[in-house]
C-alpha positions in Angstrom: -2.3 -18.3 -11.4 -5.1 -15.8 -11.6 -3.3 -11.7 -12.6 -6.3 -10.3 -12.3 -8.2 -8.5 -9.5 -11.5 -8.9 -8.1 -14.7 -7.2 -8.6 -14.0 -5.6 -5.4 -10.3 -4.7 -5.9 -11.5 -3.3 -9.3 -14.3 -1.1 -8.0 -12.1 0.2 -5.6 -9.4 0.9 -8.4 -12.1 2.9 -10.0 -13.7 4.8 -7.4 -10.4 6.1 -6.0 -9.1 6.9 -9.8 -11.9 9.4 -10.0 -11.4 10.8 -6.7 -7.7 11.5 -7.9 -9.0 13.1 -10.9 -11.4 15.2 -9.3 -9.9 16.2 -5.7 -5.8 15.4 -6.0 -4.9 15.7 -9.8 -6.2 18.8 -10.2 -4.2 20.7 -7.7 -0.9 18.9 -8.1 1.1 21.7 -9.9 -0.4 24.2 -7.3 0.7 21.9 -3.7 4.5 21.2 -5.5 4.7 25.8 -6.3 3.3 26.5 -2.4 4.8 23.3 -1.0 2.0 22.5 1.1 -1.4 20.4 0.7 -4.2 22.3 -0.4 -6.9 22.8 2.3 -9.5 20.8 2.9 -7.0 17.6 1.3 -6.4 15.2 4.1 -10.5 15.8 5.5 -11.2 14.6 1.7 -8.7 11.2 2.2 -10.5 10.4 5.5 -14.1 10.9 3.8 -13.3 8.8 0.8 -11.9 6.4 3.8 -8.0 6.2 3.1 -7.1 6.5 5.9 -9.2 3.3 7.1 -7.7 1.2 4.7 -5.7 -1.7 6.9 -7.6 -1.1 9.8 -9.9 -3.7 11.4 -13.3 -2.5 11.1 -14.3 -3.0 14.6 -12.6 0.2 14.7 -13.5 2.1 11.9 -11.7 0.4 9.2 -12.2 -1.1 6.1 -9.8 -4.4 6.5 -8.8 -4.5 3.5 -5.8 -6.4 2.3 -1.9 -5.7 0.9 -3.0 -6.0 -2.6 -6.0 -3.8 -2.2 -3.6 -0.8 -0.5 -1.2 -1.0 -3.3 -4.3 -0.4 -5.7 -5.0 2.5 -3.8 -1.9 4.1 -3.5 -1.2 3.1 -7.5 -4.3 5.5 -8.1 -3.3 8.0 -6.3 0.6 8.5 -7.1 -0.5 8.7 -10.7 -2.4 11.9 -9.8 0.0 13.2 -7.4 2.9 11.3 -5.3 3.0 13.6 -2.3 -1.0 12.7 -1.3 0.7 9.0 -0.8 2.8 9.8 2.3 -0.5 10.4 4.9 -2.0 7.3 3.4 0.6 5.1 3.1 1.6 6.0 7.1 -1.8 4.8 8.2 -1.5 2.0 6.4 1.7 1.1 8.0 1.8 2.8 11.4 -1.6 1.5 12.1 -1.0 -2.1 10.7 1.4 -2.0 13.3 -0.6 -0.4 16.3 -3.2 -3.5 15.3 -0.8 -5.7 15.2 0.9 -4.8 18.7 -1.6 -2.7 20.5 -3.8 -3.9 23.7 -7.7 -3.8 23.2 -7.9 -1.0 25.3 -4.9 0.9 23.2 -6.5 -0.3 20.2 -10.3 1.6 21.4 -8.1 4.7 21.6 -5.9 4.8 18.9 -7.6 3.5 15.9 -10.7 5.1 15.4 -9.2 8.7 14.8 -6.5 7.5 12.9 -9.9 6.0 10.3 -11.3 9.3 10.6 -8.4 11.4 9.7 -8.4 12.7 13.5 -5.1 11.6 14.0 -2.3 11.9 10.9 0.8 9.7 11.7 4.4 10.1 11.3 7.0 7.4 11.4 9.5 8.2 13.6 12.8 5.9 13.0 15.5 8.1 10.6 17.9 9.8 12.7 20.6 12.6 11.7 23.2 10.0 11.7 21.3 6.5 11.8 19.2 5.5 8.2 20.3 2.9 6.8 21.5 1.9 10.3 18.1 2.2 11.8 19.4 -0.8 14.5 21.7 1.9 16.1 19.2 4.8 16.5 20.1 7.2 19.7 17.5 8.3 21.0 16.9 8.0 24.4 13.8 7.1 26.6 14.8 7.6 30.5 13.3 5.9 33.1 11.4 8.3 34.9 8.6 6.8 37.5 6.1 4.4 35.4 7.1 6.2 32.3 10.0 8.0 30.3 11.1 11.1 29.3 11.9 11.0 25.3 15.4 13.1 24.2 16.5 13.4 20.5 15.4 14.3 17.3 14.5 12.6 13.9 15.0 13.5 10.9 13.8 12.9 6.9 10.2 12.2 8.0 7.3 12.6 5.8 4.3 13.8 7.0 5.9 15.8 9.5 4.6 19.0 9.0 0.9 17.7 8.8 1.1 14.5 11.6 -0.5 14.8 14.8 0.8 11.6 16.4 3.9 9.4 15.7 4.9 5.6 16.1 8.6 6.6 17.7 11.6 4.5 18.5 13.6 4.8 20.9 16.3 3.7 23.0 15.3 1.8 26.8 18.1 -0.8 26.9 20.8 -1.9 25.6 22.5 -1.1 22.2 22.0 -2.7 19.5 17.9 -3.7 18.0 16.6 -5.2 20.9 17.2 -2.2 22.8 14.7 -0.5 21.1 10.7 0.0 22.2 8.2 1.9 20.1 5.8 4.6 21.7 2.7 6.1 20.3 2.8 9.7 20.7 1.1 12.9 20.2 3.0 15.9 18.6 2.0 18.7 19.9 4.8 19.1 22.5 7.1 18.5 19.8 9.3 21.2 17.9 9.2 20.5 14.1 10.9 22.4 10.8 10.6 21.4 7.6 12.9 20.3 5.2 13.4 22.3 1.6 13.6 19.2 -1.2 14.2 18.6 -4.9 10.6 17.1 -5.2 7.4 15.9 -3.4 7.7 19.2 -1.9 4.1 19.2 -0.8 4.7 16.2 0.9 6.0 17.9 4.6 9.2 15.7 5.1 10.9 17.4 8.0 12.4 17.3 11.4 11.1 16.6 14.8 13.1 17.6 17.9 12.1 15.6 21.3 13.1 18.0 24.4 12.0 16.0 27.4 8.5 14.5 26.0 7.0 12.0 28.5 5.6 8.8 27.5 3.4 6.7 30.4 3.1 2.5 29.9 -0.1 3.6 28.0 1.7 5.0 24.8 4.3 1.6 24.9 3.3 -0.3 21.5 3.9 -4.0 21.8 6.5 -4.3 25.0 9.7 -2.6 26.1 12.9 -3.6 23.9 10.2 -4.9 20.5 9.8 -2.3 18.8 12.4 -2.8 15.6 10.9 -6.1 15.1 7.7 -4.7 14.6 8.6 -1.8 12.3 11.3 -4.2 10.7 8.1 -6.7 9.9 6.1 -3.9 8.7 8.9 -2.9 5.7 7.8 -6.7 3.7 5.0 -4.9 2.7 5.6 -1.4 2.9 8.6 -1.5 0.3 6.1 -3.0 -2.5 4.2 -0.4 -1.1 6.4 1.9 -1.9 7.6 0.4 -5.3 4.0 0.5 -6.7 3.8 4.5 -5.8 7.4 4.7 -8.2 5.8 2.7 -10.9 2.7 4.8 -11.1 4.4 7.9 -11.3 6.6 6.2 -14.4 3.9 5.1 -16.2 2.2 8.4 -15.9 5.0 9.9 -17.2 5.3 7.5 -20.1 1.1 8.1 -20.9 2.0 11.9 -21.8 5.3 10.8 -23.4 3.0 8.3 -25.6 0.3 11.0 -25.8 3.1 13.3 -27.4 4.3 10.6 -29.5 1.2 10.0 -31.4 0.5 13.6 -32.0 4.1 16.0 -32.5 4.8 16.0 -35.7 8.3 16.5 -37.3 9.3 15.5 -40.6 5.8 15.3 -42.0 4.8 12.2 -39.8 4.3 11.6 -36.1 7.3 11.4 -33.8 6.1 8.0 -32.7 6.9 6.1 -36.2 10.8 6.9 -35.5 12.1 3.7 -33.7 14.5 5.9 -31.7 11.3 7.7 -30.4 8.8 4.7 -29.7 11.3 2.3 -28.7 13.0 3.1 -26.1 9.4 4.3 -24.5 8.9 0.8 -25.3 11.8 -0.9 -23.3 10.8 1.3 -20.3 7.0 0.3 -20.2 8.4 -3.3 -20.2 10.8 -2.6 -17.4 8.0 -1.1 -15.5 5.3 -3.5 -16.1 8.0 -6.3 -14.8 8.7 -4.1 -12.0 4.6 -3.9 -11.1 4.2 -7.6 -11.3 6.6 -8.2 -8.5 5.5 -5.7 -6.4 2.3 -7.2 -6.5 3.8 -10.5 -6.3 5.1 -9.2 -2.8 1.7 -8.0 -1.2 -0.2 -11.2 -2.6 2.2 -13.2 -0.8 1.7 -11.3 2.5 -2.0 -11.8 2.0 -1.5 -15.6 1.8 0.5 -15.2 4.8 3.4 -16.1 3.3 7.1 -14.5 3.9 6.7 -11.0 1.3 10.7 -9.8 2.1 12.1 -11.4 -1.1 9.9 -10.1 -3.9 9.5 -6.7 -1.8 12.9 -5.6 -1.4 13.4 -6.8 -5.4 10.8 -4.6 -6.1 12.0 -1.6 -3.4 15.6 -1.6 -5.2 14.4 -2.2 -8.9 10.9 0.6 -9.3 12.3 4.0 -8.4 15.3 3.5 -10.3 13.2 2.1 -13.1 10.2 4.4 -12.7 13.3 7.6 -13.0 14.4 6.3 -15.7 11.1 6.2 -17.7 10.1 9.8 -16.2 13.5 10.8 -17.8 12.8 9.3 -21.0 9.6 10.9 -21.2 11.0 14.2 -20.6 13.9 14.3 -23.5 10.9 12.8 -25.7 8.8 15.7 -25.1 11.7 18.3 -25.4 11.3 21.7 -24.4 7.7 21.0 -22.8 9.3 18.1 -20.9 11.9 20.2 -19.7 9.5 23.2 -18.7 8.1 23.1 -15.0 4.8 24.3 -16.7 4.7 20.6 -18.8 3.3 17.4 -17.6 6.7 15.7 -16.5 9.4 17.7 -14.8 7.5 17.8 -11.6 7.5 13.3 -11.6 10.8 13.4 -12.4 11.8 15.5 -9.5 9.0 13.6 -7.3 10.0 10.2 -8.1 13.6 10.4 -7.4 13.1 10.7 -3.7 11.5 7.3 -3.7 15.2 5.5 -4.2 15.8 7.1 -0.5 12.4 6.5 1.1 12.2 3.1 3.1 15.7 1.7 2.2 17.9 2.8 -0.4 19.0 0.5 -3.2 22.0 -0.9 -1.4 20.1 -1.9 2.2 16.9 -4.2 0.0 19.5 -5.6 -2.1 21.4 -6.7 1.2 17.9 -8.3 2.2 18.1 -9.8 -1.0 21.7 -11.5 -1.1 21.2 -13.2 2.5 18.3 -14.6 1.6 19.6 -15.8 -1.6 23.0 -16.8 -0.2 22.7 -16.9 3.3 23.6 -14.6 6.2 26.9 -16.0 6.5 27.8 -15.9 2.7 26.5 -12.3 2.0 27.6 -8.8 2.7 
C-alpha cells in the first residue's frame, strides 16, 4: 500500500500551489467583500488548464485521473474555496458529457469547455426537490424533434458566471427514470443570484427556464438516463468535495498553529498550554483521517472499483470536521480570529456551505447504511 503520490501527481501539486499563491490567494478577501471573481480569474484557470483536467485529450484535455483532480482542487481551496466551484463543474459535468456524449457531441462540446469557452452549471436542485433530486419537476415537452424546457433551479454554483448547463429534466414518467439530461446554453436563460453566509464570490444562484428549446443534439446519453449518469458522477464528486472542506480546515489550523507558536501570554507562547495545542491537535488528526478516505474514494474510482462507500464517509464526515477545526482556530486566535480583517472568519463562513453542497450529512449517510446493511434493512 503505496500513500504517496507520483512524480507527476507531485509536480502538479506544486505547480498549481503557486498558481494559488500568485493569481487566487491574493485576491481572496477582495472576491468574498465585492462577491464576485476578480477579472481576468476564470481566463487564468483555463490557461493554467483547470478546466481540462478530466477531459480526454483528443479534445483538449489533460486525462488526468480522480486522485490527480482532488490534488488540484486541495490546492486551490487552501487559497480560496470559491475558485473550486468552476473547476470542480468541469470536472464533473464534463466527466459526464465524455462519458455519455456521441463523437460528434463530444467534437462540440468539449474543446471549449478545456479552454474556458464554455463555464458549466449543474442543473439538478430545485426549489422544492434537493435531497429528493429523483422527484425533480421540471418539465421537457415534446414539441417536434425537440422540447421546450419549463421551470427553474435553484442553489447552483456557478450560476452567475456559467455559459452552458448539464440540466435535468422531466420527459416521462415520475419517478428517476423519467428523467433525461440536456446540454444547454444560458443565454436565453433568466438568472439572479443568491445573497449567502460564505463563498460569496462563488455565484450560487437561480436559473428560471421560460420555454428554452432543446433539439436531439443537446440530449446527453438518451431520453429517461439522465439521473443515472449524474447519480454515478456523485462517487467521485463527494470526495471531491470532501477534499475542498479539508483544505480549507487545515488552512485554518496553519494560521491557528502559526499564532500558537508566536502570541505570547503569561511570559511563554500560547502553544505550550495543553488547552491551546491540544485540541488544535485532535482536529489535525480528525482532518488527516478525513483526507485519507477521501482519497481512499478517488483511488478506488481510478482502479475502477465501486468509490460510493468511502465517498459518501468522507462527504458526511469533512465539512463537519473541516468547521469544526476552522472554529477552533478562530476562538484560538481571539479577537483576530473573530475579525473579518484576520486570516479565519472568512473559511469558517466558506466552509460551512460545503455540509449542503452535493448531499447533506443525512442523504451520504443513507448511501452508507444500505450498503452496510442492505436496502431492505436501512432507512
Amino acid at each position: 500500500m503505496d500513500f504517496d503520490f507520483t512524480t507527476a501527481q507531485n509536480a502538479l501539486a506544486k505547480q498549481v500551489r503557486r498558481f494559488a499563491a500568485e493569481r487566487v490567494a491574493p485576491f481572496r478577501r477582495d472576491a468574498d467583500v465585492r462577491g464576485s471573481y476578480r477579472p481576468g480569474l476564470l481566463a487564468d484557470l483555463a490557461d493554467e488548464g483547470l478546466f481540462a483536467l478530466r477531459l480526454p485529450e483528443a479534445y483538449g484535455g489533460r486525462n488526468l485521473d480522480a486522485v490527480s483532480a482532488g490534488i488540484v482542487l486541495e490546492e486551490l481551496a487552501a487559497a480560496d474555496l470559491s475558485v473550486c466551484f468552476p473547476v470542480l463543474n468541469a470536472a464533473l459535468v464534463g466527466g459526464v458529457l465524455a462519458a455519455n456524449g456521441s463523437p460528434e457531441q463530444l467534437a462540440r462540446w468539449l474543446p471549449p469547455i478545456a479552454r474556458g469557452e464554455a463555464v458549466l452549471a449543474l442543473g439538478l436542485t430545485e426549489p422544492g426537490h434537493g435531497t429528493d433530486a429523483g422527484n425533480i419537476e421540471m418539465t421537457a415537452r415534446p414539441d417536434g424533434d425537440g422540447w421546450i424546457l419549463t421551470g427553474e433551479k435553484t442553489s447552483i454554483m456557478s450560476a452567475a458566471y456559467a455559459t452552458h448547463c448539464l440540466l435535468f429534466a422531466r420527459t416521462g414518467e415520475a419517478g428517476p427514470h423519467g428523467i433525461t439530461a440536456f446540454y444547454v446554453p444560458l443565454e436565453e436563460v433568466r438568472r439572479q443570484r443568491l445573497d449567502d453566509l460564505g463563498c460569496r464570490a462563488g455565484g450560487r444562484g437561480r436559473l428560471v427556464f421560460e420555454g428554452l428549446r432543446a433539439g436531439p443534439e443537446h440530449v446527453v446519453g438518451g431520453v429517461g438516463r439522465g439521473f443515472a449518469q449524474v447519480m454515478r458522477g456523485f462517487g467521485v464528486s463527494r470526495a471531491l468535495i470532501a477534499l475542498m472542506a479539508i483544505a480549507v480546515g487545515r488552512a485554518a489550523l496553519d494560521e491557528a498553529f502559526a499564532h500558537a507558536g508566536s502570541r505570547q501570554a503569561f511570559g511563554q507562547p500560547i502553544g505550550r498550554f495543553q488547552s491551546v495545542s491540544f485540541p488544535l491537535v485532535e482536529h489535525a488528526t480528525m482532518l488527516h483521517a478525513a483526507r485519507l478516505v477521501s482519497f481512499e474514494a478517488l483511488w478506488r474510482a481510478d482502479a475502477g472499483l465501486d468509490p460510493r462507500e468511502s465517498a459518501n464517509m468522507a462527504k458526511w464526515w469533512a465539512p463537519r470536521a473541516a468547521m469544526e477545526a476552522a472554529h477552533q482556530a478562530l476562538l484560538t486566535l481571539g479577537h483576530l480570529g473573530w475579525s473579518e480583517d484576520g486570516p479565519v472568519a472568512q473559511r469558517l463562513r466558506d466552509v460551512i456551505g460545503l455540509q449542503l453542497a452535493d448531499g447533506t450529512a443525512a442523504a451520504t449517510k443513507l448511501v452508507v447504511a444500505r450498503r452496510l446493511l442492505g436496502r431492505e434493512n436501512a432507512p
